[in-house]
PDB file of N, CA, C and O in Angstrom:
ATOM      1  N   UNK A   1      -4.937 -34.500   7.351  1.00  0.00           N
ATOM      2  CA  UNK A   1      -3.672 -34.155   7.953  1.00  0.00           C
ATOM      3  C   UNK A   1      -3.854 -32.890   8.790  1.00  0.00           C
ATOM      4  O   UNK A   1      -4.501 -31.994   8.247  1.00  0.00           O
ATOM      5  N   UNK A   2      -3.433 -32.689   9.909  1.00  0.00           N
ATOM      6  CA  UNK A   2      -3.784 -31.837  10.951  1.00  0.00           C
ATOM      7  C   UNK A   2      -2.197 -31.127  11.528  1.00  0.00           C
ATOM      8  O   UNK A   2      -1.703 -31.144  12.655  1.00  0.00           O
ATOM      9  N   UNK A   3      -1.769 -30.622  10.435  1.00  0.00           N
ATOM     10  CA  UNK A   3       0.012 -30.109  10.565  1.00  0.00           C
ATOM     11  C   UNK A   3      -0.625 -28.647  10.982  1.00  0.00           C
ATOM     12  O   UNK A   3      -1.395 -27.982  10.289  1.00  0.00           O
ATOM     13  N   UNK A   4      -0.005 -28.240  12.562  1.00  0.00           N
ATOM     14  CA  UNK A   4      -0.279 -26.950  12.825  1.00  0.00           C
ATOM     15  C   UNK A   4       0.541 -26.101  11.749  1.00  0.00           C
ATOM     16  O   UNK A   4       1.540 -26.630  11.261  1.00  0.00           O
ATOM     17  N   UNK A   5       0.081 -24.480  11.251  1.00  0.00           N
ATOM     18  CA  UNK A   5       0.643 -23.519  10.858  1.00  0.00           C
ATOM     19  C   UNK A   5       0.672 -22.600  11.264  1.00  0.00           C
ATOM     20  O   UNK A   5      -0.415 -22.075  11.506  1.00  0.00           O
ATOM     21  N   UNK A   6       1.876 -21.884  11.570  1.00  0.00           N
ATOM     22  CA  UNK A   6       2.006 -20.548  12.201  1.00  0.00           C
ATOM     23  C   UNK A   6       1.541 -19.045  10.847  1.00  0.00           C
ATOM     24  O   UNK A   6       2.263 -18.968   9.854  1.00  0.00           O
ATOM     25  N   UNK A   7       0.753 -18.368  10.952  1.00  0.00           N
ATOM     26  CA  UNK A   7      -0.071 -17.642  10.277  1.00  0.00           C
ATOM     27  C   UNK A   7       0.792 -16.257  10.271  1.00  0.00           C
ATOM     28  O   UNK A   7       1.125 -15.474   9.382  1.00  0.00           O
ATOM     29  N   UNK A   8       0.975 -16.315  11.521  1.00  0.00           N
ATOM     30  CA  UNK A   8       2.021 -15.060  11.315  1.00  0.00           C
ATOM     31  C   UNK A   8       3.172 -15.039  10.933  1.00  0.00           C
ATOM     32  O   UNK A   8       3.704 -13.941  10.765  1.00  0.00           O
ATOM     33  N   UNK A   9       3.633 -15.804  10.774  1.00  0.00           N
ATOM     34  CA  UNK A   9       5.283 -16.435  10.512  1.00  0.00           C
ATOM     35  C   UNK A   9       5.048 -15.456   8.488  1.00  0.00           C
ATOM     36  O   UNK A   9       4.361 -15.929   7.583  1.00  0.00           O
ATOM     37  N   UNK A  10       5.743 -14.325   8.419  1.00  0.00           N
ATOM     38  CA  UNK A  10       5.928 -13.759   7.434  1.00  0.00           C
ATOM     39  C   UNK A  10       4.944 -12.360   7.303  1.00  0.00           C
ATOM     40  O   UNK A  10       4.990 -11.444   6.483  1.00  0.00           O
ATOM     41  N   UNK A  11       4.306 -12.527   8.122  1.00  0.00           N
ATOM     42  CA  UNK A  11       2.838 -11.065   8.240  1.00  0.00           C
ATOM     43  C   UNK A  11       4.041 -10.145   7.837  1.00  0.00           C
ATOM     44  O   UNK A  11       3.828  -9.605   6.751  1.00  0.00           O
ATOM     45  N   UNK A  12       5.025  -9.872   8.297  1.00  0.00           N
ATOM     46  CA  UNK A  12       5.836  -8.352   7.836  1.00  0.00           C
ATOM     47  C   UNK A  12       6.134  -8.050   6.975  1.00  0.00           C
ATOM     48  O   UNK A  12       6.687  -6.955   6.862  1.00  0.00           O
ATOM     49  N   UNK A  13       5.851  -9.137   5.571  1.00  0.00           N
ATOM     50  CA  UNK A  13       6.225  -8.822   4.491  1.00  0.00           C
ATOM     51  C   UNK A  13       5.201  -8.569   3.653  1.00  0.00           C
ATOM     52  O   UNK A  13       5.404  -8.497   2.441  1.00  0.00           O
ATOM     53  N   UNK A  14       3.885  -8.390   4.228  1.00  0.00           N
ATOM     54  CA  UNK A  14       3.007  -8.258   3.603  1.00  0.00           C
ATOM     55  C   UNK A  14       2.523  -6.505   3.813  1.00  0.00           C
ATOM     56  O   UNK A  14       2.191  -5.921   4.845  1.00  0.00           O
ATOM     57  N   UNK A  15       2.648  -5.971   2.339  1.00  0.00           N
ATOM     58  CA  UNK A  15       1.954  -4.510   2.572  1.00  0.00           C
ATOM     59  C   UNK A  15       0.373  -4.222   2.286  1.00  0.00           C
ATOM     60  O   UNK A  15       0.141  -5.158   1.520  1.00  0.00           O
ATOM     61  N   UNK A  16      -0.548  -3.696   2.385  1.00  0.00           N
ATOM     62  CA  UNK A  16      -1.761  -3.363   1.624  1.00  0.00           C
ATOM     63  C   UNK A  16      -1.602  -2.050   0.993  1.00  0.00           C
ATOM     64  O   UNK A  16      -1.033  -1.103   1.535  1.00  0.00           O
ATOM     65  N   UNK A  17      -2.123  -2.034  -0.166  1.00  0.00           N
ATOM     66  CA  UNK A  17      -2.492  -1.076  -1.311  1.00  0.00           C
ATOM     67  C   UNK A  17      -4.093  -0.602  -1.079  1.00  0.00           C
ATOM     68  O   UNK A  17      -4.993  -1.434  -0.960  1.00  0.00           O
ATOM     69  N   UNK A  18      -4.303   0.737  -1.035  1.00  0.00           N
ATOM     70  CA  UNK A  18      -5.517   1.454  -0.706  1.00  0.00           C
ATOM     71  C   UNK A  18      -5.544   2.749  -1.598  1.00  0.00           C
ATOM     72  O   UNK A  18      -4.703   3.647  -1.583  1.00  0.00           O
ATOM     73  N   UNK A  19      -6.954   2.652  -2.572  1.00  0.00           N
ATOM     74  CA  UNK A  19      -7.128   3.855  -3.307  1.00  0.00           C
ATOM     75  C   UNK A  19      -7.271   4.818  -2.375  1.00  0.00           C
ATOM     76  O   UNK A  19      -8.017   4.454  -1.465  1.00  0.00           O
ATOM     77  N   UNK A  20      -6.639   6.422  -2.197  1.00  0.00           N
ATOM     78  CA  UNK A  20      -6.348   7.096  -1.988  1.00  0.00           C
ATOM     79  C   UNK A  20      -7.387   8.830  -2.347  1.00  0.00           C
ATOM     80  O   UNK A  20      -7.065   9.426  -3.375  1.00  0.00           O
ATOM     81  N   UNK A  21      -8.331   9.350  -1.611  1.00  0.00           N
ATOM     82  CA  UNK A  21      -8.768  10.124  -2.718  1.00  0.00           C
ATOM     83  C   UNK A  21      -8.026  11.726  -2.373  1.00  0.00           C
ATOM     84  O   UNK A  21      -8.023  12.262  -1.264  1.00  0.00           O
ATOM     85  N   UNK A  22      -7.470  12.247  -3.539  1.00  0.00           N
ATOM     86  CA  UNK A  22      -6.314  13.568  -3.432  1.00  0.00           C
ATOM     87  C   UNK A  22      -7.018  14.382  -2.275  1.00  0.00           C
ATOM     88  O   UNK A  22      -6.557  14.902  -1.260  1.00  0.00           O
ATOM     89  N   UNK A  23      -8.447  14.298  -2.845  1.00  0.00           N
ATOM     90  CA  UNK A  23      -9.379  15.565  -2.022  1.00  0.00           C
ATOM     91  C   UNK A  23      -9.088  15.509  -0.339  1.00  0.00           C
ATOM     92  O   UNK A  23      -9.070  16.489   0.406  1.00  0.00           O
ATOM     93  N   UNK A  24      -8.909  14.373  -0.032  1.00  0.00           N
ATOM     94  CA  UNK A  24      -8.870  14.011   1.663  1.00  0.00           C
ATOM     95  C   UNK A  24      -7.126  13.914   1.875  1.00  0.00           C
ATOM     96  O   UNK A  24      -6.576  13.067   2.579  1.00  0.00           O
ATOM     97  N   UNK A  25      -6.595  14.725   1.285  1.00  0.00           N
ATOM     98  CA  UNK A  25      -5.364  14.618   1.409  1.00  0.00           C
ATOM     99  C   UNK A  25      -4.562  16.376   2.155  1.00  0.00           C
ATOM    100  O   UNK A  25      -5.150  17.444   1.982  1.00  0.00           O
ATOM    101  N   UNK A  26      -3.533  16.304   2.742  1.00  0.00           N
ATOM    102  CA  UNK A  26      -3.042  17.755   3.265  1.00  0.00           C
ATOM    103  C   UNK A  26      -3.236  18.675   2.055  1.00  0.00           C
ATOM    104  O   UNK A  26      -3.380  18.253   0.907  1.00  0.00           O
ATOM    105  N   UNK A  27      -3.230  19.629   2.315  1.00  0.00           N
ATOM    106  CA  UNK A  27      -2.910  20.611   1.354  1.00  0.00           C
ATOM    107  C   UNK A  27      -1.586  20.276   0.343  1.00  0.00           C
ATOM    108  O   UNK A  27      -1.700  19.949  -0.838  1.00  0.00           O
ATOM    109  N   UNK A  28      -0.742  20.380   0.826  1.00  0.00           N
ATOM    110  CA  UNK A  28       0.989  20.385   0.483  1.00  0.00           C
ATOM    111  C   UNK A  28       0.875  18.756  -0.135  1.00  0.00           C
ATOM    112  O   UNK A  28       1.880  18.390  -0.744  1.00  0.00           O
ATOM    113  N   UNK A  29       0.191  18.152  -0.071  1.00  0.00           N
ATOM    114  CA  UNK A  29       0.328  16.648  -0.790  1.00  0.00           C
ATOM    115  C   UNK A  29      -1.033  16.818  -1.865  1.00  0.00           C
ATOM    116  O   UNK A  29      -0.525  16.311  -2.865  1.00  0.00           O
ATOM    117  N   UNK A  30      -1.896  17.059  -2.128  1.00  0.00           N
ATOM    118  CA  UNK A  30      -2.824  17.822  -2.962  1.00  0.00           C
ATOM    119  C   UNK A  30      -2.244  18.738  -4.072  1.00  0.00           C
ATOM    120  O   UNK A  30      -2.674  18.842  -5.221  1.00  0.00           O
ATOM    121  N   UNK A  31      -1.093  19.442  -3.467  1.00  0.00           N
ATOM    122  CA  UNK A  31      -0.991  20.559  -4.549  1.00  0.00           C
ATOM    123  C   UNK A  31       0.352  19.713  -5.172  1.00  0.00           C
ATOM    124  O   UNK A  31       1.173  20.336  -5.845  1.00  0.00           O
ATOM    125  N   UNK A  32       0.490  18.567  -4.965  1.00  0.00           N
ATOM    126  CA  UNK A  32       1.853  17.802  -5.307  1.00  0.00           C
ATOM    127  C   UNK A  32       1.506  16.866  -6.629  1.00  0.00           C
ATOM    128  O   UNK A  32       2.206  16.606  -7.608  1.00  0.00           O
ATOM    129  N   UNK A  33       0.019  16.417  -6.250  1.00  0.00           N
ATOM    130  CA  UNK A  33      -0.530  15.135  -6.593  1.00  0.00           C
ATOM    131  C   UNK A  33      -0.448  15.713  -8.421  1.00  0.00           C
ATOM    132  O   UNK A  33      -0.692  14.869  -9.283  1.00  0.00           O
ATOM    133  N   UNK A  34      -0.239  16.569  -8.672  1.00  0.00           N
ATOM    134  CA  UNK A  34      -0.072  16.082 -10.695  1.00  0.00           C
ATOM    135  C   UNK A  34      -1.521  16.342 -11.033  1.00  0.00           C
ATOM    136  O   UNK A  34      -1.675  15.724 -12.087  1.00  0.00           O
ATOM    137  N   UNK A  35      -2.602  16.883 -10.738  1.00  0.00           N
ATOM    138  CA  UNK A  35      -3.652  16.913 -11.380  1.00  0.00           C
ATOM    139  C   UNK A  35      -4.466  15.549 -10.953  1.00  0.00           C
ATOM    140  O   UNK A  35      -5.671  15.550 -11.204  1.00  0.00           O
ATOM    141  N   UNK A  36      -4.015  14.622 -10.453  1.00  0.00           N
ATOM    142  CA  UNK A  36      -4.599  13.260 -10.315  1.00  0.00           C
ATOM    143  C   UNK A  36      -5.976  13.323  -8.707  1.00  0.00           C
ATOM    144  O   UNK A  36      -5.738  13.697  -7.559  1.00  0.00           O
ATOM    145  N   UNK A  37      -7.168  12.864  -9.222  1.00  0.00           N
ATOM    146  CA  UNK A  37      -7.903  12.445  -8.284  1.00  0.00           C
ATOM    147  C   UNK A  37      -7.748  11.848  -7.418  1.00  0.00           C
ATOM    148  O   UNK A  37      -8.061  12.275  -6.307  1.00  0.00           O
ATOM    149  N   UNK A  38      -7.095  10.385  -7.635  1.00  0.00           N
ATOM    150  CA  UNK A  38      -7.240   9.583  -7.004  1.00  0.00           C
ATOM    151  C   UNK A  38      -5.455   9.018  -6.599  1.00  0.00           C
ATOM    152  O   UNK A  38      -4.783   9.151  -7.622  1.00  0.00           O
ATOM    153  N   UNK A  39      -4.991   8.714  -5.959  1.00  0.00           N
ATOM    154  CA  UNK A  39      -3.940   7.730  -5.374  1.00  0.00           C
ATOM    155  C   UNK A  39      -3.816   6.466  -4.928  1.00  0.00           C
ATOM    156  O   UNK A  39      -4.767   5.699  -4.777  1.00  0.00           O
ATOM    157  N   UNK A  40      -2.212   6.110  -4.619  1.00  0.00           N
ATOM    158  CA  UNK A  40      -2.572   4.764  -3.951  1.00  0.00           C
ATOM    159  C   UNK A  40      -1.242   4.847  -2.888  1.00  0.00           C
ATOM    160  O   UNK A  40      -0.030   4.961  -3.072  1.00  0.00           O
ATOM    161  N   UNK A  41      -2.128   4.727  -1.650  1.00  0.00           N
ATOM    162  CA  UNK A  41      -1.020   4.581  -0.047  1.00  0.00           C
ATOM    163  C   UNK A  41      -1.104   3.033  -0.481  1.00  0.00           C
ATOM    164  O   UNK A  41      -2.071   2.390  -0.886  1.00  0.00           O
ATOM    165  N   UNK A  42       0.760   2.499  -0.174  1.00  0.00           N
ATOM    166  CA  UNK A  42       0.665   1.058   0.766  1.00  0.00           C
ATOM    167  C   UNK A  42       0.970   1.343   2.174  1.00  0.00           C
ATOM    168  O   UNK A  42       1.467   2.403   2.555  1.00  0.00           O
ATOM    169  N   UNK A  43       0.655   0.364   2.928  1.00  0.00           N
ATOM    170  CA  UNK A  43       0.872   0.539   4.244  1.00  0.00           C
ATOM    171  C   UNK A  43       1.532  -0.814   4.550  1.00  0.00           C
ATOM    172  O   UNK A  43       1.357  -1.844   3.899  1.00  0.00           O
ATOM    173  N   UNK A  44       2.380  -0.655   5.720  1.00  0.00           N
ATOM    174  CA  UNK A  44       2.741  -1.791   6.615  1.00  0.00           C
ATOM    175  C   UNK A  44       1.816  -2.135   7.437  1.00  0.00           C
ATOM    176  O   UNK A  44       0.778  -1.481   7.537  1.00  0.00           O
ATOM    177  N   UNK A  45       2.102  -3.388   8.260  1.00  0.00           N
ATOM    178  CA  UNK A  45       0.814  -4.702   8.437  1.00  0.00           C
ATOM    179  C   UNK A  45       0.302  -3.535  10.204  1.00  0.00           C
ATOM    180  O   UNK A  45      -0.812  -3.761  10.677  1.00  0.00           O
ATOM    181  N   UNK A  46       0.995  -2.704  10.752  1.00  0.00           N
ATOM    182  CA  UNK A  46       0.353  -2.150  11.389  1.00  0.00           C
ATOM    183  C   UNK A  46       0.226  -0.883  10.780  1.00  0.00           C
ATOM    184  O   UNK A  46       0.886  -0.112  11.478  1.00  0.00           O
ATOM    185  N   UNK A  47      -0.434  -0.090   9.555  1.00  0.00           N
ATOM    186  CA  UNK A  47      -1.123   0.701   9.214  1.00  0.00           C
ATOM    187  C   UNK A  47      -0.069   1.724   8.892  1.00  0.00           C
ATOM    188  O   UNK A  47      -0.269   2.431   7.904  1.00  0.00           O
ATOM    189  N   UNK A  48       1.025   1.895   9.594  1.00  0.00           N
ATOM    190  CA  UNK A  48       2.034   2.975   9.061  1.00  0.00           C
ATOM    191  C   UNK A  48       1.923   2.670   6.983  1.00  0.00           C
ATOM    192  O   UNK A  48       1.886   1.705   6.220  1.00  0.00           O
ATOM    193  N   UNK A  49       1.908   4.310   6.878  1.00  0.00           N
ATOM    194  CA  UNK A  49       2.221   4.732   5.403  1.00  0.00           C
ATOM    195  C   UNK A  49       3.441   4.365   5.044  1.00  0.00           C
ATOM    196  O   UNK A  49       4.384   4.797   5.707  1.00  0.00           O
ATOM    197  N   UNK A  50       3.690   3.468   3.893  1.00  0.00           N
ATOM    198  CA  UNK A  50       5.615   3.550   3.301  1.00  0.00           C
ATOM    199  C   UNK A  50       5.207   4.070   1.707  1.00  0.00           C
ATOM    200  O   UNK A  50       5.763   3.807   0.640  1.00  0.00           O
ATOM    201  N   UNK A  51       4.377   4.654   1.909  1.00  0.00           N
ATOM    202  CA  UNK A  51       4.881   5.259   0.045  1.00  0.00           C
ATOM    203  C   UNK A  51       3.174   5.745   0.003  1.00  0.00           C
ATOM    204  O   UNK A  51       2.379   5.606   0.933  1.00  0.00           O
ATOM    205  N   UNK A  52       2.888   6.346  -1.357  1.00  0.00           N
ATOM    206  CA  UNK A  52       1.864   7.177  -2.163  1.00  0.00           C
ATOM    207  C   UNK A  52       2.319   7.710  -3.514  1.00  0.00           C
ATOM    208  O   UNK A  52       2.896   8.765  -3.778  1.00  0.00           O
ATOM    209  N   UNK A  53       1.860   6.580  -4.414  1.00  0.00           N
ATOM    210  CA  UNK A  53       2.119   6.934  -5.893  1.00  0.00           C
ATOM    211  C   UNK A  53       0.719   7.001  -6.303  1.00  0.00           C
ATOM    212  O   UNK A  53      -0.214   6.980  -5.500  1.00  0.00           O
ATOM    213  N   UNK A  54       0.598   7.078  -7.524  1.00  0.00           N
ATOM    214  CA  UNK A  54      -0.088   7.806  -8.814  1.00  0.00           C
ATOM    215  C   UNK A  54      -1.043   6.831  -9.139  1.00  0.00           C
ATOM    216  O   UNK A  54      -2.251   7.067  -9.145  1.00  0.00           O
ATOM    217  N   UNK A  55      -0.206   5.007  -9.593  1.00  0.00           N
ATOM    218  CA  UNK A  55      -1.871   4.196 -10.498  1.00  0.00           C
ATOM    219  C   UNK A  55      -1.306   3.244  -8.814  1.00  0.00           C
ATOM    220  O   UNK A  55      -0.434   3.334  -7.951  1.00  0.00           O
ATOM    221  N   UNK A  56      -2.584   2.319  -9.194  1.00  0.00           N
ATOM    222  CA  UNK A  56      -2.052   0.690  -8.670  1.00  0.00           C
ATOM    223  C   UNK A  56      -1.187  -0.010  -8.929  1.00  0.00           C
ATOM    224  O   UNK A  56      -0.608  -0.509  -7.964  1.00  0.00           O
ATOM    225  N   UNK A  57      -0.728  -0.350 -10.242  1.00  0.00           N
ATOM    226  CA  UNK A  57       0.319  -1.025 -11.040  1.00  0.00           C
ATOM    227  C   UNK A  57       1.656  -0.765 -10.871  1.00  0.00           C
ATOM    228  O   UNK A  57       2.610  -1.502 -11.122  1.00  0.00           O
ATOM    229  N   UNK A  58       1.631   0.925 -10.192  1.00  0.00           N
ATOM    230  CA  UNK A  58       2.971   1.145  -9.775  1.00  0.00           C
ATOM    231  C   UNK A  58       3.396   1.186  -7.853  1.00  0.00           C
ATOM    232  O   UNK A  58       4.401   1.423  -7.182  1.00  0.00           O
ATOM    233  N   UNK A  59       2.000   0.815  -7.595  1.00  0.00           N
ATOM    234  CA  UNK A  59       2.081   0.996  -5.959  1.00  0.00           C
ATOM    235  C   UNK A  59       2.628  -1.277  -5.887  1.00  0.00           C
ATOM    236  O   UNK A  59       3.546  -1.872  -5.321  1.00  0.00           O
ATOM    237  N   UNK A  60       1.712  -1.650  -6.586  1.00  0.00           N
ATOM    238  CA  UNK A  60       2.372  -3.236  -6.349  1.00  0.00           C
ATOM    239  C   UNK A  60       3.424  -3.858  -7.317  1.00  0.00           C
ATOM    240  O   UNK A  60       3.562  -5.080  -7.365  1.00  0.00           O
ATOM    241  N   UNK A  61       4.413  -2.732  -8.345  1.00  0.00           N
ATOM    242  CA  UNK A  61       5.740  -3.052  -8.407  1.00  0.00           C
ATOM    243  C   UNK A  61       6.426  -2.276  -7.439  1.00  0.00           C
ATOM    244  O   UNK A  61       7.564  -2.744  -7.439  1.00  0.00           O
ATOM    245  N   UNK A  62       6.363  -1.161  -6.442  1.00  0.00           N
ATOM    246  CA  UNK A  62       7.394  -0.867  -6.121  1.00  0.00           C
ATOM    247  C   UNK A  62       7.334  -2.109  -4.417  1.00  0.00           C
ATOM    248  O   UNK A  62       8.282  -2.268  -3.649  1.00  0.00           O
ATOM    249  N   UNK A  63       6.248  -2.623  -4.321  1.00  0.00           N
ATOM    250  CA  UNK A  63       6.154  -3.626  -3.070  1.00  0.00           C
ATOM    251  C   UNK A  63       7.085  -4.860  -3.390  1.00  0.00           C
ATOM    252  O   UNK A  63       7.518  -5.550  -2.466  1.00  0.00           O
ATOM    253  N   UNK A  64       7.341  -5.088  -4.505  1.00  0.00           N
ATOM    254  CA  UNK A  64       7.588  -6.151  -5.321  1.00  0.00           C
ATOM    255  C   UNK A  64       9.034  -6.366  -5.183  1.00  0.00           C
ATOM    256  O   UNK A  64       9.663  -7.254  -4.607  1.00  0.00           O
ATOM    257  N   UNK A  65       9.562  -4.907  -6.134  1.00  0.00           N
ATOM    258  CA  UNK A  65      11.021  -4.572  -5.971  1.00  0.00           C
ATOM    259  C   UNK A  65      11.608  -4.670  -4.674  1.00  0.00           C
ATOM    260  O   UNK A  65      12.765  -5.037  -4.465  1.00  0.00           O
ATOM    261  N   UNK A  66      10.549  -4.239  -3.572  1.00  0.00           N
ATOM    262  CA  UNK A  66      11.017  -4.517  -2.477  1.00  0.00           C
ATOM    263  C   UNK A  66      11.133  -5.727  -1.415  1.00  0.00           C
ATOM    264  O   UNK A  66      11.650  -5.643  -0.301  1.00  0.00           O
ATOM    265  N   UNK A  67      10.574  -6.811  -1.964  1.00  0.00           N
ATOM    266  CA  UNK A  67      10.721  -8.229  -1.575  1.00  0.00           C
ATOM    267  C   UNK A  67       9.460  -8.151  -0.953  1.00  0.00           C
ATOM    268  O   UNK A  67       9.641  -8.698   0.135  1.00  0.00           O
ATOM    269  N   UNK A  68       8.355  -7.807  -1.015  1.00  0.00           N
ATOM    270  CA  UNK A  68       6.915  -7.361   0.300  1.00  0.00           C
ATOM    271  C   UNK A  68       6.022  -8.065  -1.104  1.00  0.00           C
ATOM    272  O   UNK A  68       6.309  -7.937  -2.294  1.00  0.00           O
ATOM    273  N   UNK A  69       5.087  -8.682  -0.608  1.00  0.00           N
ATOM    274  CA  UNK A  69       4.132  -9.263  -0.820  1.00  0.00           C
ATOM    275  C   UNK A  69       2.657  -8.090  -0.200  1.00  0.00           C
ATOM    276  O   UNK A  69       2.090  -7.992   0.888  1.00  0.00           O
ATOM    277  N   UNK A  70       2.434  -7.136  -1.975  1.00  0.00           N
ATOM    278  CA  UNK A  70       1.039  -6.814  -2.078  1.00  0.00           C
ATOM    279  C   UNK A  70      -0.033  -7.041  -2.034  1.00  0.00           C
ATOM    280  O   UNK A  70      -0.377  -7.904  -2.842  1.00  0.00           O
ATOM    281  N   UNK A  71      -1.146  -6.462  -1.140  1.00  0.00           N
ATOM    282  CA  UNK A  71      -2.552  -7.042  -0.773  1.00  0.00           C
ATOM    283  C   UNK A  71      -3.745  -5.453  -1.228  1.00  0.00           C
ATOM    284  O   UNK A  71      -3.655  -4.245  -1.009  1.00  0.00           O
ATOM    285  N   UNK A  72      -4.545  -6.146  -1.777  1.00  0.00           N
ATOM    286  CA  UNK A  72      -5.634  -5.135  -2.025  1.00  0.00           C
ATOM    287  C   UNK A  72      -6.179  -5.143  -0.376  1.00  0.00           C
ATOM    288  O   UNK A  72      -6.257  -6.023   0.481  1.00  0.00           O
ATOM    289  N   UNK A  73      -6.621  -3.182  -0.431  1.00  0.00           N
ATOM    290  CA  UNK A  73      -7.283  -3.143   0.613  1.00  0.00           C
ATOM    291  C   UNK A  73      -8.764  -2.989   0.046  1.00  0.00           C
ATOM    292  O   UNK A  73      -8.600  -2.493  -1.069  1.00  0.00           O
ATOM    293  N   UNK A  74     -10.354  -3.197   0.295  1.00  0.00           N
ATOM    294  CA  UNK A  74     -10.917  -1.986  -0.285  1.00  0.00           C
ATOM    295  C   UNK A  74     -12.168  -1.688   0.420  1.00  0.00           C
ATOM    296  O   UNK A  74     -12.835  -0.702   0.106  1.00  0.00           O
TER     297      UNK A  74
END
């Protein structure tokens, strides 16, 4: 069966999740981070930042809550 699919048809709801390391982070977001090494940015499908929490588990429920379909970056 040879049914065309449009691939992009929904791309905007898709965010990626990317470990984060504190050290490569501003100052003022470093001295925020809680003692924690490591983070997690999601991003929208063109790379803009929408958030930076603490584990993974809480970076792909808050994508979740938000109707967005989470993607590992790595």
């Amino acid at each position: 069966m040879q049914t065309p699919f449009d691939f992009s048809q929904g791309a905007e709801r898709i965010v990626y999740v990317k470990a984060v390391a504190v050290a490569d982070l501003p100052k003022d977001v470093r001295d925020s981070a809680g003692g924690h090494e490591q983070l997690y940015a999601v991003h929208d499908a063109e790379g803009g930042q929408l958030a930076l929490v603490a584990d993974r588990r809480l970076a792909y429920v808050l994508a979740r809550q938000n109707d967005l379909t989470p993607v590992s970056v790595h």
